[in-house]
PyMOL Python script that loads the backbone (N, CA, C, O; Angstrom):
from pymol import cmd

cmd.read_pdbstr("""\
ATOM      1  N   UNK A   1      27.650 -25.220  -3.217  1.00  0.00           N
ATOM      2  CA  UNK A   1      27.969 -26.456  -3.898  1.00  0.00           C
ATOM      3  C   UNK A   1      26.719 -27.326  -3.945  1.00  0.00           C
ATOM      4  O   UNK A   1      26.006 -27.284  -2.942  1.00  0.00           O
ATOM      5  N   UNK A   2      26.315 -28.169  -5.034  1.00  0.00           N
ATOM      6  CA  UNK A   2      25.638 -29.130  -5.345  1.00  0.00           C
ATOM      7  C   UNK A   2      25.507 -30.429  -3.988  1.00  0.00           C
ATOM      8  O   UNK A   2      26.595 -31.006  -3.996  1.00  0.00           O
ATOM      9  N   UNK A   3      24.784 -30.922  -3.115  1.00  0.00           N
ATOM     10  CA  UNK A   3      25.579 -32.078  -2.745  1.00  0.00           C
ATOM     11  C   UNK A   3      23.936 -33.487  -2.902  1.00  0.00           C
ATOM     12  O   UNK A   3      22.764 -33.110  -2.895  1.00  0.00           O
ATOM     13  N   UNK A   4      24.294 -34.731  -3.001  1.00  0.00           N
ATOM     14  CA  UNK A   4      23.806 -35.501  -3.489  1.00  0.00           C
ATOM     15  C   UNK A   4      23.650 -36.384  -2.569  1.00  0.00           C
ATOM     16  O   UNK A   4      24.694 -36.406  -1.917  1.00  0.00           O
ATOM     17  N   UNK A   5      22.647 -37.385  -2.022  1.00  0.00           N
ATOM     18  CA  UNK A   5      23.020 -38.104  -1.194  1.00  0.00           C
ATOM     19  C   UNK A   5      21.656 -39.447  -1.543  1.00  0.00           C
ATOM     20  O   UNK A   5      20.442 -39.368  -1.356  1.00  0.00           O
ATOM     21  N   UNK A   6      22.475 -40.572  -2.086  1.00  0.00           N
ATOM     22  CA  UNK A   6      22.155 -41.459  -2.590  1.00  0.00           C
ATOM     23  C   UNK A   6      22.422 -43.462  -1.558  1.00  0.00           C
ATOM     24  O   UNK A   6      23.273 -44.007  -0.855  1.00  0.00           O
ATOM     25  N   UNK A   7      21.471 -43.690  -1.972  1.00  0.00           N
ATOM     26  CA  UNK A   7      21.647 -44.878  -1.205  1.00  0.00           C
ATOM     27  C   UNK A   7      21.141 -46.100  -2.697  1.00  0.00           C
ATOM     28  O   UNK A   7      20.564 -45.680  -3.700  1.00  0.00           O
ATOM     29  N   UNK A   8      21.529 -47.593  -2.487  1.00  0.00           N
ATOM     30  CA  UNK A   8      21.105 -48.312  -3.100  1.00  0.00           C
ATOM     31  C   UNK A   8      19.560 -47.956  -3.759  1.00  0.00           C
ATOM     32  O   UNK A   8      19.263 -48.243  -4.918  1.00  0.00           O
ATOM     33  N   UNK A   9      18.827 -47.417  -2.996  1.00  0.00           N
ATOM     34  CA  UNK A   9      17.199 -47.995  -3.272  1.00  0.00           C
ATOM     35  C   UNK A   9      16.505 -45.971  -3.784  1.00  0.00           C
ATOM     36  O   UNK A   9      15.484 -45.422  -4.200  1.00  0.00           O
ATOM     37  N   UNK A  10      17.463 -45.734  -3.498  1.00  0.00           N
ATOM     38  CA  UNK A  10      16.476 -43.982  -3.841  1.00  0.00           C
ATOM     39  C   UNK A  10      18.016 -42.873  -3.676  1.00  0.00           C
ATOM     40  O   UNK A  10      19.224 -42.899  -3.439  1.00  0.00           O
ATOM     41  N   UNK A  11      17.257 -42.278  -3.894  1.00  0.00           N
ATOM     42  CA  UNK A  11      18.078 -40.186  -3.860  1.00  0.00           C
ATOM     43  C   UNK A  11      17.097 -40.019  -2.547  1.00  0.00           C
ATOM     44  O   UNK A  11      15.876 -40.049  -2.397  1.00  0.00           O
ATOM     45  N   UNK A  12      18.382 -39.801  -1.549  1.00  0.00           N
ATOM     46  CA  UNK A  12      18.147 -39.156  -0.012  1.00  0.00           C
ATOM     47  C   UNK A  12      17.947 -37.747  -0.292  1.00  0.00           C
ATOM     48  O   UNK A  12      16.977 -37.165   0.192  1.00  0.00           O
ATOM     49  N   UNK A  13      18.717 -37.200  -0.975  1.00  0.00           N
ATOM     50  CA  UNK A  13      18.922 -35.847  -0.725  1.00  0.00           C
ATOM     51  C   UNK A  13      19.584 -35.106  -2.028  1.00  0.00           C
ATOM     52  O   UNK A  13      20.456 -35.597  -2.745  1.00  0.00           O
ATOM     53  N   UNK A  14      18.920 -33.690  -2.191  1.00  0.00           N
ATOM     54  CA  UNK A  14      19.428 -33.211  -3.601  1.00  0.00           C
ATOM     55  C   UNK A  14      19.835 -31.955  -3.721  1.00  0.00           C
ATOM     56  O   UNK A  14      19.102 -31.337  -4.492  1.00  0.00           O
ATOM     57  N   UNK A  15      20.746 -31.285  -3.255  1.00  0.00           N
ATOM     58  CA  UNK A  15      20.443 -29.461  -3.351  1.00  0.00           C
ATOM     59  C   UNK A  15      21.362 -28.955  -3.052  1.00  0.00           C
ATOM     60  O   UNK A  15      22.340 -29.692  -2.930  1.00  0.00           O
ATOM     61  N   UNK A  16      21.593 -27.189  -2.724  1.00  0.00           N
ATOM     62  CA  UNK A  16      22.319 -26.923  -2.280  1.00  0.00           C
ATOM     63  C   UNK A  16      23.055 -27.022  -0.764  1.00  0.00           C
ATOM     64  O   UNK A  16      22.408 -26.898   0.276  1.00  0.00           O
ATOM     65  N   UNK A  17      24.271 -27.224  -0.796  1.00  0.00           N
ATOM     66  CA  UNK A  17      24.754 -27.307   0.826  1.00  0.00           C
ATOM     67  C   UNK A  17      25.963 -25.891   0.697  1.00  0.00           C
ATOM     68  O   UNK A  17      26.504 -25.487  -0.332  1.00  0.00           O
ATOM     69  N   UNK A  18      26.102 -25.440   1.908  1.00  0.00           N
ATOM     70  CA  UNK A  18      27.518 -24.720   2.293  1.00  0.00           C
ATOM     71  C   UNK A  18      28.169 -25.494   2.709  1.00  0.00           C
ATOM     72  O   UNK A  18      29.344 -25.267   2.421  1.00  0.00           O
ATOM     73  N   UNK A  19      28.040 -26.305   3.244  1.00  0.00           N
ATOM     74  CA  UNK A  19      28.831 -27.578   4.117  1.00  0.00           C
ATOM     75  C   UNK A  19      28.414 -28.935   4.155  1.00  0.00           C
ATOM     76  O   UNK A  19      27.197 -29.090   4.254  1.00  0.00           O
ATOM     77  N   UNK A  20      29.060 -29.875   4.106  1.00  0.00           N
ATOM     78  CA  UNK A  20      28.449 -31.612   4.793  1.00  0.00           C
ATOM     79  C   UNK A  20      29.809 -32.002   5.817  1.00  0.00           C
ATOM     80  O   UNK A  20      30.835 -31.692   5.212  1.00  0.00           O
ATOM     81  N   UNK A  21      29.992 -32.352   6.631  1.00  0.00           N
ATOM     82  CA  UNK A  21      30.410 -32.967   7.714  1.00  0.00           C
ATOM     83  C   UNK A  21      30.028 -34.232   7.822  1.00  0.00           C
ATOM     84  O   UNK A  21      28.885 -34.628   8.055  1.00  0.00           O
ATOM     85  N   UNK A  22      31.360 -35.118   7.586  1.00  0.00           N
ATOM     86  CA  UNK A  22      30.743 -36.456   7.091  1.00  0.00           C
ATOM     87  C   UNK A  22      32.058 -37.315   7.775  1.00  0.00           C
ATOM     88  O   UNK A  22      33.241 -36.972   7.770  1.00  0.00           O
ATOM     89  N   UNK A  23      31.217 -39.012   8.586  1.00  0.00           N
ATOM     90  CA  UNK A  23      31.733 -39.656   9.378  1.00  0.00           C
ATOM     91  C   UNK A  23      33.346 -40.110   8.418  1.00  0.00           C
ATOM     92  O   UNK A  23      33.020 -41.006   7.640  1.00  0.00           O
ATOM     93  N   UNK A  24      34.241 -39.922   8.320  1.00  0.00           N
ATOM     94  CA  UNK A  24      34.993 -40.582   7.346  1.00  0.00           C
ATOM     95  C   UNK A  24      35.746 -41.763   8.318  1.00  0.00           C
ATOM     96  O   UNK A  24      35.887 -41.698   9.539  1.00  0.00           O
ATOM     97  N   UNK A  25      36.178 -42.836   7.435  1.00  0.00           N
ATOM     98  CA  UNK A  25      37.114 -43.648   7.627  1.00  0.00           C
ATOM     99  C   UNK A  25      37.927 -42.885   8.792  1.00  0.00           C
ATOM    100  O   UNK A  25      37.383 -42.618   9.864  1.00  0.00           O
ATOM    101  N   UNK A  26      39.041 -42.607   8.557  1.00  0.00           N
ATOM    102  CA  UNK A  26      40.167 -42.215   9.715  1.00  0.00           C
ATOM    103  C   UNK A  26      39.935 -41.252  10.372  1.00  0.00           C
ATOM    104  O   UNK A  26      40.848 -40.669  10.958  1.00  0.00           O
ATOM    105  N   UNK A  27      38.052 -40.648  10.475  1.00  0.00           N
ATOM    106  CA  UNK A  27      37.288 -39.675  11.380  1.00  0.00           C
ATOM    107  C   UNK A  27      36.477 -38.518  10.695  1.00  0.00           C
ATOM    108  O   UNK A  27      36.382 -38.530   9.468  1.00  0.00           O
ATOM    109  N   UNK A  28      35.967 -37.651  11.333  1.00  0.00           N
ATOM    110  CA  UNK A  28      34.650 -36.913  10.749  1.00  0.00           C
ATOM    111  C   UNK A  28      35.569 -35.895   9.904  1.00  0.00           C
ATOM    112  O   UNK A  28      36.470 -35.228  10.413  1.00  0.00           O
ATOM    113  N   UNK A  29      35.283 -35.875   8.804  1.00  0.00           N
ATOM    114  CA  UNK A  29      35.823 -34.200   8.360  1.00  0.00           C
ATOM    115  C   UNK A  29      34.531 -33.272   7.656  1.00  0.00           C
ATOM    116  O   UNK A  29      33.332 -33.552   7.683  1.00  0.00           O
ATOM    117  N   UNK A  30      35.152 -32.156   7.063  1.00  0.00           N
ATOM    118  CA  UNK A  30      34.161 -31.346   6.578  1.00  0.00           C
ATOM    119  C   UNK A  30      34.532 -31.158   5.034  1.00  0.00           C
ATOM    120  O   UNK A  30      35.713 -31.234   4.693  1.00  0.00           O
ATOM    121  N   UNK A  31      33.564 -30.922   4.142  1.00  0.00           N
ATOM    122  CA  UNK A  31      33.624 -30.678   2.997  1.00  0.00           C
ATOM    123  C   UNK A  31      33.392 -29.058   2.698  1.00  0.00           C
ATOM    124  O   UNK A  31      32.615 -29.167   3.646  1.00  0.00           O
ATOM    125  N   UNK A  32      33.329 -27.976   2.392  1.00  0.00           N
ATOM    126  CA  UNK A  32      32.866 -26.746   1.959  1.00  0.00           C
ATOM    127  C   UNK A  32      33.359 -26.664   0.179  1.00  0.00           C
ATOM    128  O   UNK A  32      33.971 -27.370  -0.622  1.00  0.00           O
ATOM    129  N   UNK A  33      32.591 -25.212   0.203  1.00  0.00           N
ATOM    130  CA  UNK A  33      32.530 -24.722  -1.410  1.00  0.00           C
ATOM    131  C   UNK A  33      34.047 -25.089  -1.806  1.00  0.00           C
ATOM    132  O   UNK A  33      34.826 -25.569  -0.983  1.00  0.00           O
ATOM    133  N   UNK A  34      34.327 -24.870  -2.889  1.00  0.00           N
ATOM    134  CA  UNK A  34      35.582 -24.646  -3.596  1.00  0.00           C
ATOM    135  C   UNK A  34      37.246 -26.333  -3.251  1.00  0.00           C
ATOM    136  O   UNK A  34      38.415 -26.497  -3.600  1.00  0.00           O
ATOM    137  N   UNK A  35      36.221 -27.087  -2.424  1.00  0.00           N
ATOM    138  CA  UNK A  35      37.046 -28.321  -1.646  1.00  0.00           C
ATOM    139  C   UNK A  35      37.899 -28.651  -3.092  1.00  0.00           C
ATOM    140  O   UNK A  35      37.664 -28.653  -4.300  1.00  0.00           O
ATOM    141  N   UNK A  36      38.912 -28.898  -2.275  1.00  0.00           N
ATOM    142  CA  UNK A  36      39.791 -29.717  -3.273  1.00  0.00           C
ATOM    143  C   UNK A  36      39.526 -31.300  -3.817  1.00  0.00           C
ATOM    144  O   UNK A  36      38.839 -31.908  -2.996  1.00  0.00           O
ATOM    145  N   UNK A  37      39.748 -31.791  -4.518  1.00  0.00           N
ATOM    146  CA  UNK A  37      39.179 -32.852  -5.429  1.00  0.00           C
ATOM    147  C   UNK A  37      39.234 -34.114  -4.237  1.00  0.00           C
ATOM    148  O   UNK A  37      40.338 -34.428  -3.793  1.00  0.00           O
ATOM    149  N   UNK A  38      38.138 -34.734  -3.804  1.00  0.00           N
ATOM    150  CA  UNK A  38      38.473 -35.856  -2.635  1.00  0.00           C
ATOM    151  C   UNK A  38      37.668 -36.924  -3.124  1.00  0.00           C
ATOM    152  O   UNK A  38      36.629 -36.859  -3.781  1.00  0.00           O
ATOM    153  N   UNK A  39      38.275 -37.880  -2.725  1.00  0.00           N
ATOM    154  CA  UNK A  39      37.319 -39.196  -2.778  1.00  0.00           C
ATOM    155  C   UNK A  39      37.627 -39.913  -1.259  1.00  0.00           C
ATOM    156  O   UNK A  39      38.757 -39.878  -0.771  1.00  0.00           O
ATOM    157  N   UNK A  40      36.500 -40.550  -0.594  1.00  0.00           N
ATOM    158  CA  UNK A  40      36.821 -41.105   0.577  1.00  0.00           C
ATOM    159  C   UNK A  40      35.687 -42.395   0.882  1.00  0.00           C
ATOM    160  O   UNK A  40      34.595 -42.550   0.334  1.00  0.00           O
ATOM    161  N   UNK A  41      36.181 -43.056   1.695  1.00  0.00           N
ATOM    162  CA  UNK A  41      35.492 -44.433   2.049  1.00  0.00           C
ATOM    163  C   UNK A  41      34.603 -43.685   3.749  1.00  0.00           C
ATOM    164  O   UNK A  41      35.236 -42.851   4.397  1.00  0.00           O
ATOM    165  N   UNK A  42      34.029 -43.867   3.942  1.00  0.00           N
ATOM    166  CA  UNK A  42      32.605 -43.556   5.124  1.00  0.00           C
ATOM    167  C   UNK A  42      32.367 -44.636   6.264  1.00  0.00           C
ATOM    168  O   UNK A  42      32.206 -45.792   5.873  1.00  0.00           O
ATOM    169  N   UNK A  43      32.341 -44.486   7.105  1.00  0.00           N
ATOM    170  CA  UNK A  43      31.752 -45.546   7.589  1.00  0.00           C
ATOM    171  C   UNK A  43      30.600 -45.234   9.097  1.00  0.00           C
ATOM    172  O   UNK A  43      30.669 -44.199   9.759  1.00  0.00           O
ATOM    173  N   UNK A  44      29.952 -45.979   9.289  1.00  0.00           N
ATOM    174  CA  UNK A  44      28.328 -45.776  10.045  1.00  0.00           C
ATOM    175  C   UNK A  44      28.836 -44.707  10.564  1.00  0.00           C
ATOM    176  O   UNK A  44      30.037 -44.669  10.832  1.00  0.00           O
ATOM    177  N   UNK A  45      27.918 -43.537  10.822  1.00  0.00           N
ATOM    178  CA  UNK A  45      27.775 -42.199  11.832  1.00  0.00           C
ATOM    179  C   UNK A  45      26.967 -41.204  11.335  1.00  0.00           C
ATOM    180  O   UNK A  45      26.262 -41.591  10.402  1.00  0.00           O
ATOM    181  N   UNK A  46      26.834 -40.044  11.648  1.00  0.00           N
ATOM    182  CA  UNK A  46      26.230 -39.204  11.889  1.00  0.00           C
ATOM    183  C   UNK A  46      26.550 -38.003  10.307  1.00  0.00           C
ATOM    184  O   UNK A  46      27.718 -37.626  10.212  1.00  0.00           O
ATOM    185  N   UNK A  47      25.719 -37.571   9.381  1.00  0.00           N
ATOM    186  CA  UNK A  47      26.016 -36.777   8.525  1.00  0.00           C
ATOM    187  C   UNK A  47      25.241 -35.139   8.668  1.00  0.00           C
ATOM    188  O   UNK A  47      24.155 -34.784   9.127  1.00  0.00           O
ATOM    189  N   UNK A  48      26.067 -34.602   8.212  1.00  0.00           N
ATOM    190  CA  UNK A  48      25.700 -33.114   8.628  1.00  0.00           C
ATOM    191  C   UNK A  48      25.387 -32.281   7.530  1.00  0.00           C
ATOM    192  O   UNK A  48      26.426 -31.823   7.054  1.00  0.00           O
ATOM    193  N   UNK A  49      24.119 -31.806   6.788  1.00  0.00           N
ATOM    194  CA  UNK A  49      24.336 -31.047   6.053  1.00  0.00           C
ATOM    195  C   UNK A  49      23.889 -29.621   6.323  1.00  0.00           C
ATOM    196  O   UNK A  49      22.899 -29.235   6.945  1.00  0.00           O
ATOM    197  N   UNK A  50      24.715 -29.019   5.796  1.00  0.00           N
ATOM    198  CA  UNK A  50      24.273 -27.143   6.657  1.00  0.00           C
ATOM    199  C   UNK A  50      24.367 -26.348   5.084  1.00  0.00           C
ATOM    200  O   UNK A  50      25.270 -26.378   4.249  1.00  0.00           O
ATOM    201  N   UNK A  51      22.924 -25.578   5.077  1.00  0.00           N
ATOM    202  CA  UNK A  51      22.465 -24.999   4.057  1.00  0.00           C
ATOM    203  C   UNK A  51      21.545 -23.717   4.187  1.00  0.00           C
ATOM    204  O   UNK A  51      21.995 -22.792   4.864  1.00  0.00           O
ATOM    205  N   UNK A  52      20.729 -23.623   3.804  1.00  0.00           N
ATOM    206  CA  UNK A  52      19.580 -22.519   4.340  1.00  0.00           C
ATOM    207  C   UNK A  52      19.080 -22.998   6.191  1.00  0.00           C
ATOM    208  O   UNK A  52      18.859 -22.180   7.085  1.00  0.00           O
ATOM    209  N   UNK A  53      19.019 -24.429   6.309  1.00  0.00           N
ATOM    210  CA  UNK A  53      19.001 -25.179   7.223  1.00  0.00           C
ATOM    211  C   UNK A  53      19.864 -26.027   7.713  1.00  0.00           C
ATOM    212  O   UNK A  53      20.989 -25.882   7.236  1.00  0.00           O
ATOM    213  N   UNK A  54      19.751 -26.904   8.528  1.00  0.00           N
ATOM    214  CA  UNK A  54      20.657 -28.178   9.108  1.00  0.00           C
ATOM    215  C   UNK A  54      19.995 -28.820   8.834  1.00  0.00           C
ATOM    216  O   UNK A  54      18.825 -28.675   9.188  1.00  0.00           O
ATOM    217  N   UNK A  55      20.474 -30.091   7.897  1.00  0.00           N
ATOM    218  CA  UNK A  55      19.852 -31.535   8.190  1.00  0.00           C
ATOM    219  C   UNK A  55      20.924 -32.745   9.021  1.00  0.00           C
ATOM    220  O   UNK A  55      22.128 -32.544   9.181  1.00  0.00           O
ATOM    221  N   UNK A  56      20.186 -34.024   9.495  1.00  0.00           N
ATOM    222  CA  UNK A  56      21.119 -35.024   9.882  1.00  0.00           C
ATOM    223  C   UNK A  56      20.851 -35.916   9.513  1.00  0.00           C
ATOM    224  O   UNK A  56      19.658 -36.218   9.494  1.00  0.00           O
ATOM    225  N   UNK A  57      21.590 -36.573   9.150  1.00  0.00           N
ATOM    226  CA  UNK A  57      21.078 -38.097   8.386  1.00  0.00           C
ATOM    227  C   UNK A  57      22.304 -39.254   9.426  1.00  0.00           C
ATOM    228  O   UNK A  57      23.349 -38.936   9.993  1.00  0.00           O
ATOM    229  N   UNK A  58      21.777 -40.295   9.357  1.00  0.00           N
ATOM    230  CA  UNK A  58      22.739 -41.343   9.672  1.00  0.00           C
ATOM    231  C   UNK A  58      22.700 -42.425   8.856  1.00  0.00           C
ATOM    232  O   UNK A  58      21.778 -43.146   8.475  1.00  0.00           O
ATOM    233  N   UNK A  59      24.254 -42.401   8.591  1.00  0.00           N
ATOM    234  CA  UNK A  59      24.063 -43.386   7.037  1.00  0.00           C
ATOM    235  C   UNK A  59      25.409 -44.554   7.935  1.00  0.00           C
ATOM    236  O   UNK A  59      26.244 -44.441   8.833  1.00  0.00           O
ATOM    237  N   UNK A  60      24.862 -45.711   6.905  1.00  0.00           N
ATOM    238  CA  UNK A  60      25.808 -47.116   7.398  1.00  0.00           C
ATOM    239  C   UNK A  60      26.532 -46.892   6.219  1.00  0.00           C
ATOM    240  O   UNK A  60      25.998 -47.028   5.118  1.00  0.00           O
ATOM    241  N   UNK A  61      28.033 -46.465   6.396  1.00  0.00           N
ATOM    242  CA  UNK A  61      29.272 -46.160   5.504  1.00  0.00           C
ATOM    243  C   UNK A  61      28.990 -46.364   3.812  1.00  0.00           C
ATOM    244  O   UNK A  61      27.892 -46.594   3.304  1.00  0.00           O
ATOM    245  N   UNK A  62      30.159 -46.228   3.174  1.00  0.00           N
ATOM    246  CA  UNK A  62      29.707 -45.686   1.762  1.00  0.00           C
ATOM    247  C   UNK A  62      30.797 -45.203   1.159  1.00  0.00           C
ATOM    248  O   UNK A  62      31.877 -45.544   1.640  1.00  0.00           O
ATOM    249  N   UNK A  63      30.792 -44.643   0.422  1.00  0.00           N
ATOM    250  CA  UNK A  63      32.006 -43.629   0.012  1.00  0.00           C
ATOM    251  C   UNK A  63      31.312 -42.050  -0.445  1.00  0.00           C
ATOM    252  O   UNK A  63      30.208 -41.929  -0.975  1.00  0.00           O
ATOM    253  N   UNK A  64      32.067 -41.127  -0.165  1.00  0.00           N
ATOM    254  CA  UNK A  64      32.327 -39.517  -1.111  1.00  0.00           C
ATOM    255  C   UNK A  64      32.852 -39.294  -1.972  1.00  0.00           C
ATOM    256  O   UNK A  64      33.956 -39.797  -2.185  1.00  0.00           O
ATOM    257  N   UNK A  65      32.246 -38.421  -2.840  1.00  0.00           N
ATOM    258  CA  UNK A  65      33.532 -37.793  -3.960  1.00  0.00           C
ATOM    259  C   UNK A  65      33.213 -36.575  -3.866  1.00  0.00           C
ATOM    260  O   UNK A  65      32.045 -36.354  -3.549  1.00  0.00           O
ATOM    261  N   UNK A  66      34.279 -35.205  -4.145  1.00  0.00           N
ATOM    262  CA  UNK A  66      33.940 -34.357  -4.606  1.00  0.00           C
ATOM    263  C   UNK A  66      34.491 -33.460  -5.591  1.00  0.00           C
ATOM    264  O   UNK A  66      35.722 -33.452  -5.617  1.00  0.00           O
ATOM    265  N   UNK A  67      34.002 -32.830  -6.271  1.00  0.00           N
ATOM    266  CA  UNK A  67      34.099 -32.517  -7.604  1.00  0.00           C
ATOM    267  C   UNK A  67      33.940 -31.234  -8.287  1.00  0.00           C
ATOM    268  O   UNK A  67      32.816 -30.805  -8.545  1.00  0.00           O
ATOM    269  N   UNK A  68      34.709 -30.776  -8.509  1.00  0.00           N
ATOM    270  CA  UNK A  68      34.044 -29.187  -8.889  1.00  0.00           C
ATOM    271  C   UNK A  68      32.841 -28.218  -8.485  1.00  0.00           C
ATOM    272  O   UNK A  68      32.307 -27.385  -9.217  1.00  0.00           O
ATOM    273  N   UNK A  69      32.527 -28.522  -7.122  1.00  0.00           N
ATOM    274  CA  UNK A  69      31.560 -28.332  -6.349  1.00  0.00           C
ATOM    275  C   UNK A  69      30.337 -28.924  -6.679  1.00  0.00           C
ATOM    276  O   UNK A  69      29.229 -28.419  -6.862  1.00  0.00           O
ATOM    277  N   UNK A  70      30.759 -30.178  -6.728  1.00  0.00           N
ATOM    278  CA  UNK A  70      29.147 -30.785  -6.766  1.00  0.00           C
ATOM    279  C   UNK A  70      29.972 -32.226  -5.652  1.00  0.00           C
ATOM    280  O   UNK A  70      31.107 -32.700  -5.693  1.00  0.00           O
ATOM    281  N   UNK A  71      28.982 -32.488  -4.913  1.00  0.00           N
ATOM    282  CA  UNK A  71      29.555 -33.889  -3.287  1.00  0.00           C
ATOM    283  C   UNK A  71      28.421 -34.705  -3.421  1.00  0.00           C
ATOM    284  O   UNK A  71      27.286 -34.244  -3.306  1.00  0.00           O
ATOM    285  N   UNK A  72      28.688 -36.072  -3.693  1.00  0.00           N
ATOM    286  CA  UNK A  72      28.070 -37.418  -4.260  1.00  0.00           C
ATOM    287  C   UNK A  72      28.075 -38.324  -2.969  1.00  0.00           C
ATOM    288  O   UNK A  72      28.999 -39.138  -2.985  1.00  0.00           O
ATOM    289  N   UNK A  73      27.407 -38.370  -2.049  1.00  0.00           N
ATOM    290  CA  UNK A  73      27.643 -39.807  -1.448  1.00  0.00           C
ATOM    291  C   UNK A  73      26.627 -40.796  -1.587  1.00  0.00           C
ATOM    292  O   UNK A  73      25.411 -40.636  -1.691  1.00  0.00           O
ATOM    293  N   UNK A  74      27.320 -41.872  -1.574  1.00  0.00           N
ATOM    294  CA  UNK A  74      26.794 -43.131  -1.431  1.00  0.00           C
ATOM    295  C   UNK A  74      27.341 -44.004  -0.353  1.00  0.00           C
ATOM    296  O   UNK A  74      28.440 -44.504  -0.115  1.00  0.00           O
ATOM    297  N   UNK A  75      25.855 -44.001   0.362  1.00  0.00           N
ATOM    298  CA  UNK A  75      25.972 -44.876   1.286  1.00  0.00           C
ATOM    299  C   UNK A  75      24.836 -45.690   1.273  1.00  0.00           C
ATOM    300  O   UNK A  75      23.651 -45.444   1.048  1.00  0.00           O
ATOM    301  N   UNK A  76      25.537 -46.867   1.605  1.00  0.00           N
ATOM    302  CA  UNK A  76      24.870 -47.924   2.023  1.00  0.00           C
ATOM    303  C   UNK A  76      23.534 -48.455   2.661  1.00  0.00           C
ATOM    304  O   UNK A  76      22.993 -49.551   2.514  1.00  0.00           O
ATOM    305  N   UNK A  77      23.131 -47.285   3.466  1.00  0.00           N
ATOM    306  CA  UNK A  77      22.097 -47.420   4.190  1.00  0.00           C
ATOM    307  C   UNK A  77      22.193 -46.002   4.651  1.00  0.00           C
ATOM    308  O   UNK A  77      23.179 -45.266   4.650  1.00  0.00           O
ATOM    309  N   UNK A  78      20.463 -45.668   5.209  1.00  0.00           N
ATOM    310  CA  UNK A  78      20.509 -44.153   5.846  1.00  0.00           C
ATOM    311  C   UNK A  78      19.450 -43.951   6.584  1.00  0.00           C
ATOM    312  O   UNK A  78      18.436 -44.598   6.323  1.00  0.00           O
ATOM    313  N   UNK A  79      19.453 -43.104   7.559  1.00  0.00           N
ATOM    314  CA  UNK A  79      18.003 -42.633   8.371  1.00  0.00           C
ATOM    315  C   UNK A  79      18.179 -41.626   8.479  1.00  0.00           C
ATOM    316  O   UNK A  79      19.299 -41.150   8.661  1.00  0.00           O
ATOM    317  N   UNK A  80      16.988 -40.891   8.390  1.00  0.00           N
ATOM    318  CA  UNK A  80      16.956 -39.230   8.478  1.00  0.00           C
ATOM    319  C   UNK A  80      16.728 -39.049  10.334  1.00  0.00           C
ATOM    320  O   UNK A  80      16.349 -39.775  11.253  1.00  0.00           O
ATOM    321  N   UNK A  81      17.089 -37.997  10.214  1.00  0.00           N
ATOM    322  CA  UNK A  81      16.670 -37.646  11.753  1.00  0.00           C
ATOM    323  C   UNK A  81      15.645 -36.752  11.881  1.00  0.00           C
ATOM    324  O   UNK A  81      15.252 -36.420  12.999  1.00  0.00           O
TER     325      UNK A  81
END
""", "prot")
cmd.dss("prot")
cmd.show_as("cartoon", "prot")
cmd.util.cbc("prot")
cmd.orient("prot")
């Protein structure tokens, strides 16, 4: 899947993922290929993306969408690890 990771001021992140693991509102869940259609609200923690590699980012909440295998977040703020 496509996944995207955008903040007010730039594009964090652009490529392929197998997975993101992401802080949600009512707790962490996981996204993979083929996810059913989601939209969700984020808030500050720890983001996971797992691909050829692992990355971690920590973003100050935001929202997700995902979409025919392509995963959009926007958050608010972010630091790479």
């Amino acid at each position: 899947m496509t996944l995207e990771i955008l903040t007010p001021d730039k594009k964090v992140f652009e490529g392929e993922a197998k997975s993101v693991t992401l802080p949600g509102t009512l707790g962490f869940f996981e996204i993979l290929n083929n996810h059913a259609p989601i939209i969700s609200t984020l808030n500050d923690g720890k983001l996971t993306v797992r691909g050829a590699t692992e990355e971690v980012f920590f973003i100050k909440g935001g929202v997700v969408e995902a979409l025919n295998n392509k995963v959009t977040v926007l958050a608010e703020g972010i630091t790479h690890k």
